[in-house]
C-alpha positions as CSV (number, residue, x, y, z in Angstrom):
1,X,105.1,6.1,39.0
2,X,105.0,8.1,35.5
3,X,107.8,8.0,33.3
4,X,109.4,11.2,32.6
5,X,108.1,12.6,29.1
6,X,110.2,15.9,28.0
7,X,113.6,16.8,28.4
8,X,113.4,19.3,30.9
9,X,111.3,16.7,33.6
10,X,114.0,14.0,32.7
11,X,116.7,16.4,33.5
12,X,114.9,16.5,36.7
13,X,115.1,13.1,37.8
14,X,119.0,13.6,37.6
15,X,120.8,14.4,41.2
16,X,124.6,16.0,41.6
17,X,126.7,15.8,44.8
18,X,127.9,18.9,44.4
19,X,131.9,20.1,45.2
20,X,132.3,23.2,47.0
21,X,135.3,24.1,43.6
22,X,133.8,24.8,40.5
23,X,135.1,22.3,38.1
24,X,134.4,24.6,34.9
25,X,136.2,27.8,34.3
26,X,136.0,30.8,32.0
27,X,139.8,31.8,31.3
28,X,139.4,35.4,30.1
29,X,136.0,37.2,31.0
30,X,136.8,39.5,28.8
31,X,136.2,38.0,26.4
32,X,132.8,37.1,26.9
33,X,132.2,40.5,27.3
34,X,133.8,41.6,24.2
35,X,134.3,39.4,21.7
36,X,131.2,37.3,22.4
37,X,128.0,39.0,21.5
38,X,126.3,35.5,20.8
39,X,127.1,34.2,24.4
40,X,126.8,31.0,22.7
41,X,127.6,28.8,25.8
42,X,124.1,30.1,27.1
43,X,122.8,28.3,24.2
44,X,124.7,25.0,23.5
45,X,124.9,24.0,27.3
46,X,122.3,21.1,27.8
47,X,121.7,22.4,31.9
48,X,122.2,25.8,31.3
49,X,125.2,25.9,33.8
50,X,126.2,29.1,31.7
51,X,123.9,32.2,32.7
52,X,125.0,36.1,31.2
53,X,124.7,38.3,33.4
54,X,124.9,42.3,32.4
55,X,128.6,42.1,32.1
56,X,130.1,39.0,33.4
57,X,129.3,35.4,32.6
58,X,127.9,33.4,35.8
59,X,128.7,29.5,36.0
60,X,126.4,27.7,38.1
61,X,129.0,24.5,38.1
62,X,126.6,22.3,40.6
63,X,123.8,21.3,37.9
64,X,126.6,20.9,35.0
65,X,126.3,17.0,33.9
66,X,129.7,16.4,32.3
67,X,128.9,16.3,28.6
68,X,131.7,18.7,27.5
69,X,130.3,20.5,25.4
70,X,131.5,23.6,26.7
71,X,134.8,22.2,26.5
72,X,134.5,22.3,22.2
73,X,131.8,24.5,21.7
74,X,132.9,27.8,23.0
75,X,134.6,29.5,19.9
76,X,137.0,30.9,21.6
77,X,137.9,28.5,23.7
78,X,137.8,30.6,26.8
79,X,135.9,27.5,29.3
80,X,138.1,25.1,31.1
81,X,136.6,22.0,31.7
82,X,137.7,19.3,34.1
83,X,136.3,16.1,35.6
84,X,135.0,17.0,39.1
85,X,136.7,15.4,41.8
86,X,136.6,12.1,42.8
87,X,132.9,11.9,44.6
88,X,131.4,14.5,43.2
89,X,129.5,15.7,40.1
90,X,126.8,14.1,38.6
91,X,125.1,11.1,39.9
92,X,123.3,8.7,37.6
93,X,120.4,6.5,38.8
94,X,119.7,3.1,36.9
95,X,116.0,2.4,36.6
């Protein structure tokens, strides 16, 4: 078996059990769309959970892997961040 090389194929070889309740939150989507030309969540978010689209942020919370970034790094402080529930999330494979 190769080893995984770059980030990106690495970030592959993780695997979530996904909830069907988004764990991440963005409190005032207004404020994305106003106050937020940088959408810098869409930068700073190691899975690109965070996605701009048009007019609204999208958060694809299923491929988020807990870091919390998102939790300091929006300047605004407009994400919510929680731990998934028990069981789900991300799931890390030793080896």
């Amino acid at each position: 078996m190769m080893k995984a090389q770059t980030i990106e194929e690495k970030q592959y070889l993780v695997r979530f059990n996904a909830d069907t309740k988004s764990h991440l939150h963005v409190l005032d989507p207004n404020i994305c769309l106003t106050k937020c030309p940088d959408k810098i969540c869409t930068i700073f978010c190691p899975a690109s959970v965070y996605k701009w689209e048009e007019v609204r942020m999208h958060v694809g919370y299923e491929g988020c892997h807990e870091c919390g970034s998102c939790r300091i790094g929006c300047p605004y402080e407009n994400i919510q961040w929680e731990y998934p529930r028990g069981g789900y999330g991300i799931v890390f494979r030793l080896g």
